[in-house]
GUGU-363916 format. One line per 3 residues: their letters; for each residue x, y, z of C-alpha. Coordinates in steps of 0.001 Angstrom, whole numbers. Example, Ala and Ser with C-alpha at 12.3 -4.5 7.8 and 13.67 -1.06 7.14 Angstrom:
# GUGU-363916
AS) 12300,-4500,7800 | 13670,-1060,7140 .
This chain:
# GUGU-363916
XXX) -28167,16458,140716 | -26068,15007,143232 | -27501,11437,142509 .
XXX) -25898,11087,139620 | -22461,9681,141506 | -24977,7324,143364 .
XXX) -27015,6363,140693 | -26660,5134,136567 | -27755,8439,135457 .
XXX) -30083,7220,132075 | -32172,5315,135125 | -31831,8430,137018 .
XXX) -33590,10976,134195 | -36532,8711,133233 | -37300,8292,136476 .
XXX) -37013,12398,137051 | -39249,12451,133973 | -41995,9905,135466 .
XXX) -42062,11842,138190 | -42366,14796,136780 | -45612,13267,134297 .
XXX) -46916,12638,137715 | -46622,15701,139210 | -48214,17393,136320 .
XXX) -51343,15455,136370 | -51722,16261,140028 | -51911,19765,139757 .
XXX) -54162,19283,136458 | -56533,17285,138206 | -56137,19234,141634 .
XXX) -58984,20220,143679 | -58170,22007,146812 | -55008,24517,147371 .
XXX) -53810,22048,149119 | -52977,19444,146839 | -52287,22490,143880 .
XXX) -49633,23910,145596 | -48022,20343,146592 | -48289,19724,142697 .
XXX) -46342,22665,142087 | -43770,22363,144253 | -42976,18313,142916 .
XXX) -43429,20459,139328 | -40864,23215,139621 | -38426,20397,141715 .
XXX) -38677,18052,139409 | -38824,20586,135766 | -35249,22038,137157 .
XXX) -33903,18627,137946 | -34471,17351,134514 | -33452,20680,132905 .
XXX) -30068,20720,134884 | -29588,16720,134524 | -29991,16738,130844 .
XXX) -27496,19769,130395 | -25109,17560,132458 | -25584,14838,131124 .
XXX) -24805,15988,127843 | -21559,17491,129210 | -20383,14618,130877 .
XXX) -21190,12433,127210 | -19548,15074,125419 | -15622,14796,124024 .
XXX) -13653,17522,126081 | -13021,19571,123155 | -16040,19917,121396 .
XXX) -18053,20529,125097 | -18751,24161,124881 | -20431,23357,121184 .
XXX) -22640,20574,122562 | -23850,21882,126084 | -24658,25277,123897 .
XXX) -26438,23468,121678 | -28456,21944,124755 | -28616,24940,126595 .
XXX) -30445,26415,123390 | -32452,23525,123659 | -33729,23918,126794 .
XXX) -34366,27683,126137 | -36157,27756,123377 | -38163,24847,125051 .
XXX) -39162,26999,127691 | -40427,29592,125467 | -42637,27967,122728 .
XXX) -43693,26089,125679 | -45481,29810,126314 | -46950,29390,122484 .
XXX) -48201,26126,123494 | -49940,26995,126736 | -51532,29927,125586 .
XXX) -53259,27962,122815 | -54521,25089,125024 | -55187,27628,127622 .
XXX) -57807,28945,125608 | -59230,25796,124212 | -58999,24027,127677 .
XXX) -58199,25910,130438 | -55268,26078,132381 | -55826,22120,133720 .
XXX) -55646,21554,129909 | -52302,22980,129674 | -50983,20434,132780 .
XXX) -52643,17321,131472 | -50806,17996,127762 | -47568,18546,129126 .
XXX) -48218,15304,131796 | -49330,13257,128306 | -45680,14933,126578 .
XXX) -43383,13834,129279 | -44458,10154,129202 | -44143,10338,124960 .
XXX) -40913,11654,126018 | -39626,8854,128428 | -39147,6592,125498 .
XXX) -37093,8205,123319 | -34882,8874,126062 | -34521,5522,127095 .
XXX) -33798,4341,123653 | -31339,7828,122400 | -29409,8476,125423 .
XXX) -25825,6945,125311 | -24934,4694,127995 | -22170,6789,130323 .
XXX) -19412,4914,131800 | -19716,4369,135702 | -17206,5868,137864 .
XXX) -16577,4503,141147 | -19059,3789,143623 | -19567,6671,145465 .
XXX) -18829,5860,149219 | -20426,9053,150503 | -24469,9196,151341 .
XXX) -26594,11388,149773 | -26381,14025,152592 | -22797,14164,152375 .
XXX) -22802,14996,148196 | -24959,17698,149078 | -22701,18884,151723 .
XXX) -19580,18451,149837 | -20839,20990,147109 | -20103,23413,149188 .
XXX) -16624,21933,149438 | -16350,22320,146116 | -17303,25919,145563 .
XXX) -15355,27690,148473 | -11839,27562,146391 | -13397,27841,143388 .
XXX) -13730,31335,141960 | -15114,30737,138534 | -17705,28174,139826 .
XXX) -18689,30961,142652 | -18652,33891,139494 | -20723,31442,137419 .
XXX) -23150,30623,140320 | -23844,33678,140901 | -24656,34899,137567 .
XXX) -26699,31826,137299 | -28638,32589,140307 | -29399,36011,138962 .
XXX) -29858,35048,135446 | -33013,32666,136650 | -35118,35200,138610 .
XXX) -34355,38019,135759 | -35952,35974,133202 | -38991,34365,134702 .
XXX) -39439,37778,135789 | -40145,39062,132385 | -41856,36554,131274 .
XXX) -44067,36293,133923 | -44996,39785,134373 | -45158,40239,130983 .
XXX) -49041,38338,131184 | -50030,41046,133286 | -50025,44674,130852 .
XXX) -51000,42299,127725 | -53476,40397,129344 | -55349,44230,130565 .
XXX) -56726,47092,128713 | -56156,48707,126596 | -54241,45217,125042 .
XXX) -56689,42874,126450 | -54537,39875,123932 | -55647,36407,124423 .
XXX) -53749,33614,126276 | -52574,32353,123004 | -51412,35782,121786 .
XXX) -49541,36351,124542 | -48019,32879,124535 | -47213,34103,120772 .
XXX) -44113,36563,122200 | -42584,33570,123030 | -41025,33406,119482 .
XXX) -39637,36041,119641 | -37629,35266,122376 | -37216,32027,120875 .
XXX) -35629,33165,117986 | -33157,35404,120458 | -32210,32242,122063 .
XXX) -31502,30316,118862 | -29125,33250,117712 | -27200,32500,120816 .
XXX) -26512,28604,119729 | -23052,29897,118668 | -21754,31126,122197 .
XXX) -20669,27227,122655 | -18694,27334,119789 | -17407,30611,120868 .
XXX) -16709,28940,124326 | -14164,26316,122802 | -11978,29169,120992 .
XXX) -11667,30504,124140 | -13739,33334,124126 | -16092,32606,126999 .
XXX) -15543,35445,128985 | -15773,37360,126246 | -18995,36105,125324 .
XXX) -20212,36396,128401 | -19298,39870,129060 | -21260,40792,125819 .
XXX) -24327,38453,126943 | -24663,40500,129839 | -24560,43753,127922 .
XXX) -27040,43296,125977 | -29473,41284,128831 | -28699,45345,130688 .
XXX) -29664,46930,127161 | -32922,44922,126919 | -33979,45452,130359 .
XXX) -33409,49749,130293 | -35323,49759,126520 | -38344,47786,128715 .
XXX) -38101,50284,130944 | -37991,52959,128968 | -40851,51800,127027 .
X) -42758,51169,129794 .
């Protein structure tokens, strides 16, 4: 993220998103650990880069009082992304295995890299940053010592990630046993459900710019606890 006061940040986000096409077809044409796990680790470096960067991105193009509406409406985005892509990768998981699934979404982000080129605006250049690389990384934490909503906001963040790829992920395990037994693309299939969730939360943007964003948040959070204690309880 940091490289986007070093570097024009369109350049920056197909080149994330070449990267990324690259990283994919390693670990779809992997054949040792080795080289899977390596695969991995440039995918889930280089899939939250581009996530984050886009969001951003969009922020930083947006006008200052109309921000909350547009990085909600890319934050849904990127949501909802992430959960059809589960409808997606069940199906080709079960009509060509789980390299299938890598090779697609390799063939996806370089369809992608046009478009992206071509759609996304041109953002005015600051001035050059004087600081390396090392430093920007350094200085974040400059950054969020005095600040106590970035450090509230962090924090929810960093707890908000693991609790949902924890349900999703586990989620394979009961449906994919007896007495379920579902298919890949069945289970990939609960994805719109949570899909549909995530689109009814578009409006918390909006919601943001009245001024209501703690509010909304507050009430996010209530119903993420809710969710979780009925899984529970179900379970």
């Amino acid at each position: 993220m940091p490289l986007g006061d070093r570097v024009e940040r369109r350049r920056l986000m197909i080149a994330q998103l070449l990267a990324l096409a690259g990283a994919l077809g390693v670990v779809s044409l992997a054949r040792s650990v080795a080289v899977l796990l390596a695969g991995m680790l440039g995918v889930g470096m280089l899939g939250t880069a581009m996530t984050q960067g886009l969001i951003a991105y969009v922020a930083a193009a947006a006008a200052p009082d109309e921000r909350g509406r547009v990085v909600g409406a890319a934050g849904t985005g990127v949501f909802v992304g992430l959960l059809l892509a589960r409808v997606f990768s069940g199906g080709v998981s079960d009509l060509a295995g789980w390299r299938g699934v890598y090779g697609c979404s390799a063939a996806v982000m370089l369809a992608l890299a046009v478009p992206l080129w071509r759609r996304l605006p041109k953002l005015a250049r600051g001035a050059p940053a004087t600081m390396s690389y090392v430093h920007l990384i350094i200085s974040m934490f400059a950054l969020l010592r005095p600040d106590r909503v970035l450090q509230t906001r962090g924090v929810l963040a960093l707890l908000m990630f693991p609790t949902l790829n924890i349900f999703w992920s586990t989620l394979v395990l009961p449906l994919s046993a007896p007495p379920y037994n579902f298919s890949h693309t069945a289970i990939g299939a609960f994805g719109i459900a949570g899909a549909t969730g995530a689109l009814a939360a578009a409006r918390a943007g909006q919601w943001a710019d009245r001024g209501w964003g703690q509010r909304t948040s507050a009430a996010a959070l209530a119903l993420l606890l809710l969710a979780w204690w009925r899984r529970r309880a179900i379970a």
